[in-house]
C-alpha positions as CSV (number, residue, x, y, z in Angstrom):
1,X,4.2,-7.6,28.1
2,X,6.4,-5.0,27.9
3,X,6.1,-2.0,30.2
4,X,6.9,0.5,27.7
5,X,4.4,-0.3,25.5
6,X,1.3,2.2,24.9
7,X,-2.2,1.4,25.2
8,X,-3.7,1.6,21.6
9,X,-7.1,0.7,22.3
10,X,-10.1,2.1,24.7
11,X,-11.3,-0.7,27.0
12,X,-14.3,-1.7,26.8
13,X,-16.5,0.4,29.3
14,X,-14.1,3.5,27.4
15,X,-15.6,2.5,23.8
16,X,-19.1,2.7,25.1
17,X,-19.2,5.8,26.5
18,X,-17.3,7.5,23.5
19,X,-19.5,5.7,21.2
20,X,-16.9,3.3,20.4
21,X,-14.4,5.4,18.7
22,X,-11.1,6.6,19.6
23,X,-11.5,10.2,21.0
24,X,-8.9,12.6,19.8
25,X,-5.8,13.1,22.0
26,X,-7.1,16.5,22.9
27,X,-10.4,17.4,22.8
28,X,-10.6,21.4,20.9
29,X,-7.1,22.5,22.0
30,X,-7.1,25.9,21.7
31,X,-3.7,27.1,19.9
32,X,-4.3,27.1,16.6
33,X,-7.4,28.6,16.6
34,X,-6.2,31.8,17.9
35,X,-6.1,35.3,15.3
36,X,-3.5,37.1,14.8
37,X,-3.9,39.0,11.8
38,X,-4.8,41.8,14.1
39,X,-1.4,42.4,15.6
40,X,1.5,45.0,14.9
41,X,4.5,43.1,14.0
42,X,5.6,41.1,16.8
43,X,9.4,40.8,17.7
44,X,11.3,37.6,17.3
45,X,10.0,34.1,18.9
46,X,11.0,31.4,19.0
47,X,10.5,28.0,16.6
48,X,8.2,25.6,17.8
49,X,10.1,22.6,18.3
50,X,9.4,20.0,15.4
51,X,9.4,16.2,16.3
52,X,11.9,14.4,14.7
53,X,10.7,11.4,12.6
54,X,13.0,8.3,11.5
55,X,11.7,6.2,8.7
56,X,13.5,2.9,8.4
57,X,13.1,1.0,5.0
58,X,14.7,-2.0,4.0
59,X,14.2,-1.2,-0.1
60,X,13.4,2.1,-0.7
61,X,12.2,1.7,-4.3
62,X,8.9,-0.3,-5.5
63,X,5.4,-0.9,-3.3
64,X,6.6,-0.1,0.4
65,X,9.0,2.1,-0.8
66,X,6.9,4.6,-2.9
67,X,4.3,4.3,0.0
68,X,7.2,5.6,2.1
69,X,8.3,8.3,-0.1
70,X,4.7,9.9,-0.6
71,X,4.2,9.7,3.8
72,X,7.3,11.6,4.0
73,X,6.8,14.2,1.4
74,X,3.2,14.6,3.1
75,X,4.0,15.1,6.6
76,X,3.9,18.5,8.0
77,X,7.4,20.4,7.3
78,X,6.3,22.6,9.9
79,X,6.0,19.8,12.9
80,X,8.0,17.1,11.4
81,X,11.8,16.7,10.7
82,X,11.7,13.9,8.7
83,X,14.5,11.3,8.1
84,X,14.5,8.2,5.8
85,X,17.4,5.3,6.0
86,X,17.2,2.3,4.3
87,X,19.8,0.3,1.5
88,X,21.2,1.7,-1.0
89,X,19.6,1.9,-4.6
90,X,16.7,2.6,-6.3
91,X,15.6,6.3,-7.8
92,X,13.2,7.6,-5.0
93,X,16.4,8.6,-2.9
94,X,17.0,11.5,-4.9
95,X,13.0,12.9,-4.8
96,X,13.1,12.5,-0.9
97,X,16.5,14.6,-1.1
98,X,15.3,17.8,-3.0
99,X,12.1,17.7,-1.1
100,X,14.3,18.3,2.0
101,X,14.4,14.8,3.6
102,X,17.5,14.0,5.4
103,X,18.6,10.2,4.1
104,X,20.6,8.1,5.5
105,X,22.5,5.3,3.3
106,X,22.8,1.6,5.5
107,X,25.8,-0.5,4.3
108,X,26.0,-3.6,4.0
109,X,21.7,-3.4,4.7
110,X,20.4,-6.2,2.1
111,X,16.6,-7.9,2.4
112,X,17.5,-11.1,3.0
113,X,19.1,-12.6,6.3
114,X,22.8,-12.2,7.0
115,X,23.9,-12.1,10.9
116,X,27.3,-10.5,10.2
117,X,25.5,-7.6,7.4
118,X,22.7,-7.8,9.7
119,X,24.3,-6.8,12.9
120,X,26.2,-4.3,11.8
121,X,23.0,-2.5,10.4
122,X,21.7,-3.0,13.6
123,X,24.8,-1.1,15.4
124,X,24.4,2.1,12.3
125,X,20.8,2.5,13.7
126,X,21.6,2.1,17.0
127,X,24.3,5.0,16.5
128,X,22.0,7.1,14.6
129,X,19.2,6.9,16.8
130,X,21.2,7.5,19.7
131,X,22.8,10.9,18.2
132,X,20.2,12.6,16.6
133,X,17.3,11.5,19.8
134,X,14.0,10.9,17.1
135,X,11.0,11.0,18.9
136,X,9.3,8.6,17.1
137,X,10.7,5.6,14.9
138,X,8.3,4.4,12.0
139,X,9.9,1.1,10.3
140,X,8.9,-0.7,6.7
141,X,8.8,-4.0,5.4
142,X,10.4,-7.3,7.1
143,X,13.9,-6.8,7.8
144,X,13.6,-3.3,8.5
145,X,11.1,-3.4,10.7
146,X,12.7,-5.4,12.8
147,X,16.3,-4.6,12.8
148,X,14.6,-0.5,13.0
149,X,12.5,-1.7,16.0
150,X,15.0,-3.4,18.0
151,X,17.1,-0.5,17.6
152,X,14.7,1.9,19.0
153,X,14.0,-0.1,21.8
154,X,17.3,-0.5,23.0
155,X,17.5,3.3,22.5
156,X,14.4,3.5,24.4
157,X,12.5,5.5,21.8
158,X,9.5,7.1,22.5
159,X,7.5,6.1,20.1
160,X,7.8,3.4,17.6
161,X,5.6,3.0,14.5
162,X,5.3,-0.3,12.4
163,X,3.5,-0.5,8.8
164,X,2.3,-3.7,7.5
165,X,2.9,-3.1,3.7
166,X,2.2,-7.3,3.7
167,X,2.9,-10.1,5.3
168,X,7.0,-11.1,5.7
169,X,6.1,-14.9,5.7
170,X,3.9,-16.7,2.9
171,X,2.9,-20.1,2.2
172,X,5.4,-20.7,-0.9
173,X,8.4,-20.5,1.3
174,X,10.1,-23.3,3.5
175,X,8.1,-24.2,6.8
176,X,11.3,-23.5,8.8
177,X,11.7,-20.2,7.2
178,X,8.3,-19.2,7.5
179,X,8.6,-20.3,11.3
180,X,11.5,-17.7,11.8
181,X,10.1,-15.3,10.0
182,X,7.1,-15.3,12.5
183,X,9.2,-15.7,15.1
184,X,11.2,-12.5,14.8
185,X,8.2,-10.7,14.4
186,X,6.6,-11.9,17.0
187,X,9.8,-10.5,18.9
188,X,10.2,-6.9,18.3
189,X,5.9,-7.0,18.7
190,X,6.2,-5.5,22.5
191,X,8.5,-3.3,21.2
192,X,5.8,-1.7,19.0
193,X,3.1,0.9,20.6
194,X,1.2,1.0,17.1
195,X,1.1,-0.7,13.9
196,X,-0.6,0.5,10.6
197,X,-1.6,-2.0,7.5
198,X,-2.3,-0.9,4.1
199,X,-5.5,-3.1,4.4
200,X,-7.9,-4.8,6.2
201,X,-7.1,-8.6,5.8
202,X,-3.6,-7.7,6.3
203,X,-4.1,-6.1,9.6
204,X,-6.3,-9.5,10.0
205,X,-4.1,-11.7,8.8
206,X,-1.3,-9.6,11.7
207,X,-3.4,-10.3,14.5
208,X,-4.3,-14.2,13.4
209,X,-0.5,-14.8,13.6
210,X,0.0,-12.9,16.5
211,X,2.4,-10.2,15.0
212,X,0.3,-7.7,16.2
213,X,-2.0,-7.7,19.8
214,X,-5.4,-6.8,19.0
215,X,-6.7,-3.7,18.7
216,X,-3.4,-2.0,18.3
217,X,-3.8,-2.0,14.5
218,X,-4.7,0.9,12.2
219,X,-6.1,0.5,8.4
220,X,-4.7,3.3,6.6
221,X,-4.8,2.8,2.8
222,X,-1.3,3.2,1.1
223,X,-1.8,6.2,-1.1
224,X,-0.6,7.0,-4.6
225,X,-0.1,9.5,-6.9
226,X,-3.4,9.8,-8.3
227,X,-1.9,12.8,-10.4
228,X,-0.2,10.8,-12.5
229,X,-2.6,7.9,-13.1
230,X,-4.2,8.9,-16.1
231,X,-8.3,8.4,-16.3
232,X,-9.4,7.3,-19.5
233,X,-7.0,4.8,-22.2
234,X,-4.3,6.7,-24.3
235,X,-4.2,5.8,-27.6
236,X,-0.6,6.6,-28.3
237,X,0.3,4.2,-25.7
238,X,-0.9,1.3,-28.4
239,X,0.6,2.7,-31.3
240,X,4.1,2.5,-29.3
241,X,3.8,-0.9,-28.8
242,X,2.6,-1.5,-32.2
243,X,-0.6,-2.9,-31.3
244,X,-3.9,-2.1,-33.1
245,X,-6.7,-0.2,-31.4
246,X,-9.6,-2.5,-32.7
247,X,-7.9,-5.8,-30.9
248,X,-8.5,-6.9,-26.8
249,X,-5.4,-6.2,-24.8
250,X,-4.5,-8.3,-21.8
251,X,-1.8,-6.9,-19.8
252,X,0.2,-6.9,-16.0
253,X,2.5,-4.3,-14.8
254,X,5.3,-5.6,-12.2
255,X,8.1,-7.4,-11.4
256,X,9.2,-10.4,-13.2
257,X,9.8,-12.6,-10.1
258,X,8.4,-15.8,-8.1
259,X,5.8,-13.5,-6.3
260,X,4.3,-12.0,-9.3
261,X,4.1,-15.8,-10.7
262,X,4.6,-14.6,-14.6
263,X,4.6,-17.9,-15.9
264,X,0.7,-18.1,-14.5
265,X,0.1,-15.2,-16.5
266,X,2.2,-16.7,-19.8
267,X,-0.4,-19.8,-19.3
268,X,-3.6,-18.2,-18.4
269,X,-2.9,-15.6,-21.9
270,X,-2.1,-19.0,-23.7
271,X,-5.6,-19.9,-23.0
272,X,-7.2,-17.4,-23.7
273,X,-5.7,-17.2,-27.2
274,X,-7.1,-20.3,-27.8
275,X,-10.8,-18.8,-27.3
276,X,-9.8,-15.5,-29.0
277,X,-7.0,-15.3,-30.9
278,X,-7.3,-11.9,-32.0
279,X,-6.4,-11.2,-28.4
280,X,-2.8,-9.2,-27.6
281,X,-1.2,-9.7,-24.1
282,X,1.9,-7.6,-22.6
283,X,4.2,-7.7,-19.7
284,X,5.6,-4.9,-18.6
285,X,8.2,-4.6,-16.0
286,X,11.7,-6.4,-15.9
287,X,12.9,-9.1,-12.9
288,X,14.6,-12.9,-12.7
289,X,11.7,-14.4,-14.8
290,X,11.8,-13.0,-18.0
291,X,13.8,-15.3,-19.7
292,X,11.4,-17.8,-18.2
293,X,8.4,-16.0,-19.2
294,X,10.0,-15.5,-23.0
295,X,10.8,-19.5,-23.1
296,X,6.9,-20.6,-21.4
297,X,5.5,-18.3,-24.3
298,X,7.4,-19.9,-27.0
299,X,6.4,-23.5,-25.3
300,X,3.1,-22.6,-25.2
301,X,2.8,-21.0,-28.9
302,X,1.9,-17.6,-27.3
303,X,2.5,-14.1,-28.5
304,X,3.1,-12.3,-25.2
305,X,5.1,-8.9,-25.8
306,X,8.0,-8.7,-22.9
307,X,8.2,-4.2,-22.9
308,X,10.9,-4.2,-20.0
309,X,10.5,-1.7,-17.4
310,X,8.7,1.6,-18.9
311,X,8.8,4.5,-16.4
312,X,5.5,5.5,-18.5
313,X,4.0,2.3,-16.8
314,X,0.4,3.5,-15.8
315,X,0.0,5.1,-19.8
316,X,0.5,1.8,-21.0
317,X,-1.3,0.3,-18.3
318,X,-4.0,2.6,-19.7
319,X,-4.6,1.2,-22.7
320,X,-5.7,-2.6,-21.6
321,X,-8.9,-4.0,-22.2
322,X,-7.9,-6.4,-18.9
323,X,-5.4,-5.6,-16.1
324,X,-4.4,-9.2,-14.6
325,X,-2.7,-9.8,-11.5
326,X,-1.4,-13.2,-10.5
327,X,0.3,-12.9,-7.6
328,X,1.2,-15.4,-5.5
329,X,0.7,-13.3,-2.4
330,X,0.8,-9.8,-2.3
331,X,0.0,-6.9,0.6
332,X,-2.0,-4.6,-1.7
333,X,0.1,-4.1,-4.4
334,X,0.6,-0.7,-6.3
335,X,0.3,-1.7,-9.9
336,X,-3.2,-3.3,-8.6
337,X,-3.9,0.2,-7.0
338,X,-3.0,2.1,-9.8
339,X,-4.8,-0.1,-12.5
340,X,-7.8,0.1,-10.3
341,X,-7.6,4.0,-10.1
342,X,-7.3,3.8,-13.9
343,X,-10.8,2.7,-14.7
344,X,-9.3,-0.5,-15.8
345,X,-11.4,-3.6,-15.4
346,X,-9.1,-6.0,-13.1
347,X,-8.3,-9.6,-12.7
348,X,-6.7,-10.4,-9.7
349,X,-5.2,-13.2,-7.6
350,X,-7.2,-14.1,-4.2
351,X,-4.2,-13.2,-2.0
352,X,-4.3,-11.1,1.2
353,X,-4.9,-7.8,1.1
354,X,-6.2,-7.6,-2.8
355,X,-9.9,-9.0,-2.1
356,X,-10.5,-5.7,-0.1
357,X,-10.1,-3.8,-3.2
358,X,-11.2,-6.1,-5.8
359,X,-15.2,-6.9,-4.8
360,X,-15.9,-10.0,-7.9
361,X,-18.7,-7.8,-9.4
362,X,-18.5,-4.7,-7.8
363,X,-14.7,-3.6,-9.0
364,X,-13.7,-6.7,-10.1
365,X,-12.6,-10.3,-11.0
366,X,-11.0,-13.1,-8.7
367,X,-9.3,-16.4,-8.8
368,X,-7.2,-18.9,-7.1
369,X,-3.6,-17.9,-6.6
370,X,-1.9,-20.9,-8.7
371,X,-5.0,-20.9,-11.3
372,X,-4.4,-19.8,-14.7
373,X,-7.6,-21.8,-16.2
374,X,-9.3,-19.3,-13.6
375,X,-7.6,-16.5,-14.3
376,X,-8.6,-17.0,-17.8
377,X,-12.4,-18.1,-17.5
378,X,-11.8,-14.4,-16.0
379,X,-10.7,-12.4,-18.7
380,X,-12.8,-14.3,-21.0
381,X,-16.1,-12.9,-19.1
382,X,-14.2,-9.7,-19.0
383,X,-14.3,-9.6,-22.6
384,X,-17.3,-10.9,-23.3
385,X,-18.8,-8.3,-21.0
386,X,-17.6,-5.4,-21.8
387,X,-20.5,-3.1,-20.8
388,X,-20.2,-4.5,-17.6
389,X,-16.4,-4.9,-17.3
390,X,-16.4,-1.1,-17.8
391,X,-18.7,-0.5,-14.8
392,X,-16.5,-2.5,-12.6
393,X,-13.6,-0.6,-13.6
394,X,-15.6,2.9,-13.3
395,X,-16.7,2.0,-9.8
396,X,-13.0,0.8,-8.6
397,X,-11.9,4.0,-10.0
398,X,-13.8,6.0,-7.9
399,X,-13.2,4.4,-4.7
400,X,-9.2,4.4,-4.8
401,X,-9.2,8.2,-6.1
402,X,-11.2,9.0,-3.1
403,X,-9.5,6.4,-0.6
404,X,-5.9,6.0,-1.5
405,X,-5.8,9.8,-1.7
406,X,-2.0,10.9,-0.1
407,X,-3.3,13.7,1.8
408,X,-6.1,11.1,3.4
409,X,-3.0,9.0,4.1
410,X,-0.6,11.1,5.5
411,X,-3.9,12.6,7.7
412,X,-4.3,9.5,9.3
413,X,-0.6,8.9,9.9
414,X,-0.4,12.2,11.5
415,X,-2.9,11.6,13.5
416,X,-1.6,8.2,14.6
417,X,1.8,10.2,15.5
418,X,-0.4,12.6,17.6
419,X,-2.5,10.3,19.5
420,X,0.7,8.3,20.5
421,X,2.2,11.9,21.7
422,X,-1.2,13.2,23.6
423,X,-1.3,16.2,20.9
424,X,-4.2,17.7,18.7
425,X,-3.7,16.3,15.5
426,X,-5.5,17.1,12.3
427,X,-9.0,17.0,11.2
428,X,-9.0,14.0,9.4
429,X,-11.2,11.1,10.7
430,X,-9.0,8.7,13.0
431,X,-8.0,5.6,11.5
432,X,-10.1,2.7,12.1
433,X,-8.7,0.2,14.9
434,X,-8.9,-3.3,13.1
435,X,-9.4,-6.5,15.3
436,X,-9.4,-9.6,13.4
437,X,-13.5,-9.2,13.0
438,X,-13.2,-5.2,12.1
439,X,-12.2,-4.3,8.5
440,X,-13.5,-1.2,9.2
441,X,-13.9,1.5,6.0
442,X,-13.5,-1.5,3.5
443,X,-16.8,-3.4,5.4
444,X,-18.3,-5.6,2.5
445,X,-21.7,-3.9,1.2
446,X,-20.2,-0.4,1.6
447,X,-21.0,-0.4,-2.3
448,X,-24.2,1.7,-3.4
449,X,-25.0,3.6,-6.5
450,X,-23.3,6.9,-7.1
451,X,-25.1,10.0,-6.5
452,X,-24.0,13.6,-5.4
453,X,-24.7,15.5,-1.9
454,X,-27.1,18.2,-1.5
455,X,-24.3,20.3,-1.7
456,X,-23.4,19.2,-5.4
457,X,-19.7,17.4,-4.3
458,X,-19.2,14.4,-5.9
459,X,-19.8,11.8,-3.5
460,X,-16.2,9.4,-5.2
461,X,-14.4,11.8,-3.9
462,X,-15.8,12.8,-0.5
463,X,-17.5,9.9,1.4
464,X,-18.7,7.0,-0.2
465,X,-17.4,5.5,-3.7
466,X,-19.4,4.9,-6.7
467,X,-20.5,1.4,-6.8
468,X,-22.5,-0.7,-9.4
469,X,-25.7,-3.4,-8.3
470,X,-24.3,-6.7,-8.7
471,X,-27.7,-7.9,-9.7
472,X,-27.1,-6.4,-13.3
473,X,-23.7,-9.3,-13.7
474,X,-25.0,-12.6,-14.9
């Protein structure tokens, strides 16, 4: 074990007598409860020091990437300096810069393994880490995180954060790849004083493998912009695809690539044609695949409506009947979030982290990754149910607004930072450690009926997430 690793867990004996939560790294600190309203004008002091941040991203764009941009438009401007580096590409660099983030373009930083490329990323972060002296280094996704790690180990870095926006390894990929994969990780994993996963099984899935030790993982939900999510279906969005308002509409939102599986979607909406043919299905989002997709449709004699990428993505997300997911694996995807946050009734692929969000018959619909029969038996109970299908979406609504809220998130990650550095940090309730038996906020049965508090706050919003009785689903 390394000897500069932190302890991120109370021992035993330590849980018990603080009821087994982590206490807070300093118990009513004083400073900023003290007035000063009262005071003449004082002369000049001094800035507080802030604490200077490095995110490290391999693709600053998509899942990991907006879950990224929305932690470092959160944090504190007042204790943070915040810096992002990552490849070049993608339109969330821009956002980060007129929000006052400093950025930091890699070159020659691509996601998939290249010694050369890959060594001289590692000697850029070395060099930046080493000039500007971050406090703390918080890395993304595969490649990052480990080329970011190693670099702030070997510039003996405070503090060094990793998030677990999924898994880097998966069962579709060679067995010798997948055995490198998990052995780099498994590398830099002394190198790490805390991680953070977007969900439950994925922290699980972490310590199974051995990425991560146990207890040193954190479940903080990977916000988004709730803002911008509309609530209830838009019916222009089907009059710009030219669809009718009176017809069901089956549709995805992502990329077109091997993860997503599109052509398990092309197959499941072929059969569910055959049972309703008055049904509409749509793809929207652009990737490798679509010509695939196109030429499965036309093999299959299936009208599926290819839109391309629409920056309007959750408005026409809005208007499905369905929301179908069929990934082959997938961390806890955003489309998936945003879909659920939507009200939309959601079918989903069993993969990692999605069966923490998608409950079958409390938010939600699952199948087999693979399956497109079961993906369709699905949607076909979906439709046939719509009273019901419109609960489930109601009730997954409520629980992402209140849970994958970006101030919760950024709370939690502040107070992660703080309890590394032995500082107060904010009032938010600590994160959750996660041992491969612990899912901790997302524990099955959490669901109950929705109600108010005494106090007239809506209950989706401030505790505990509206929820339907599964006895009702036949």
């Amino acid at each position: 074990m390394n000897g500069r690793r932190r302890r991120a867990s109370l021992l035993p004996t330590e849980r018990k007598a603080t009821g087994g939560r982590l206490p807070p790294a300093a118990v009513a600190w004083p400073g900023g409860s003290f007035r000063r309203d009262d005071l003449p004008e004082l002369p000049p002091q001094p800035a507080p020091a802030r604490i200077k941040v490095l995110h490290v991203i391999t693709k600053f764009w998509a899942g990991a990437g907006g879950n990224t941009l929305l932690t470092v438009l959160g944090s504190d401007p007042a204790r943070y300096e915040t810096w992002v580096a990552g490849c070049r590409g993608g339109p969330l660099w821009a956002r980060a810069e007129r929000a006052g983030v400093v950025t930091v373009r890699l070159e020659r930083f691509h996601e998939f393994i290249s010694p050369v490329n890959d060594l001289f990323v590692l000697v850029q972060l070395i060099r930046l880490i080493r000039r500007e002296r971050f406090v703390i280094v918080h890395t993304h996704s595969a490649k990052a995180g480990f080329l970011g790690r190693l670099a702030a180990w070997l510039c003996h870095t405070p503090v060094v954060v990793h998030t677990l926006h999924g898994l880097p390894f998966h069962d579709h990929m060679s067995a010798l790849r997948r055995r490198l994969y998990l052995l780099l990780d498994r590398l830099v994993r002394p190198m790490t004083d805390a991680f953070l996963a977007v969900a439950p099984q994925v922290a699980r899935e972490a310590v199974e493998r051995r990425i991560a030790s146990p207890g040193d993982v954190a479940v903080v939900p990977s916000a988004v912009e709730l803002d911008e999510i509309p609530s209830d279906p838009d019916p222009a969005a089907r009059v710009d695809l030219g669809i009718p308002s009176d017809v069901p509409l089956i549709g995805t939102v992502g990329r077109l690539e091997y993860q997503k599986a599109p052509l398990d979607f092309v197959r499941m909406a072929a059969r569910v044609a055959a049972v309703r043919p008055d049904a509409r299905f749509v793809m929207v989002g652009e990737g490798p695949l679509a010509a695939d997709a196109e030429a499965e449709a036309r093999r299959l004699s299936v009208e599926v409506r290819l839109v391309g990428f629409r920056p309007d993505a959750p408005r026409i997300a809005s208007s499905f009947d369905v929301f179908v997911i069929s990934s082959l694996y997938e961390g806890l995807g955003r489309a998936l979030t945003e879909a659920v946050a939507s009200g939309r009734p959601v079918v989903a692929t069993a993969v990692n982290g999605v069966p923490d969000l998608i409950e079958p018959g409390c938010t939600g619909l699952l199948a087999p990754p693979g399956d497109p029969a079961a993906l369709a038996d699905c949607v076909l109970w979906m439709l046939a149910h719509p009273a019901e299908a419109a609960r489930m979406g109601a009730t997954g609504s409520g629980h992402v607004r209140w849970m994958f809220d970006p101030a919760l998130m950024c709370a939690l990650i502040d107070q992660t930072y703080c309890r590394l550095l032995g500082l107060p940090g904010s009032d938010a309730e600590p994160p959750p450690t996660t041992s491969a038996a612990s899912v901790g906020p997302w524990m099955s049965g959490h669901w109950r009926s929705p109600g108010r508090f005494p106090d007239g706050r809506d209950e989706a919003r401030n505790g505990t997430p509206p929820a339907i009785d599964r006895g009702d689903i036949q």
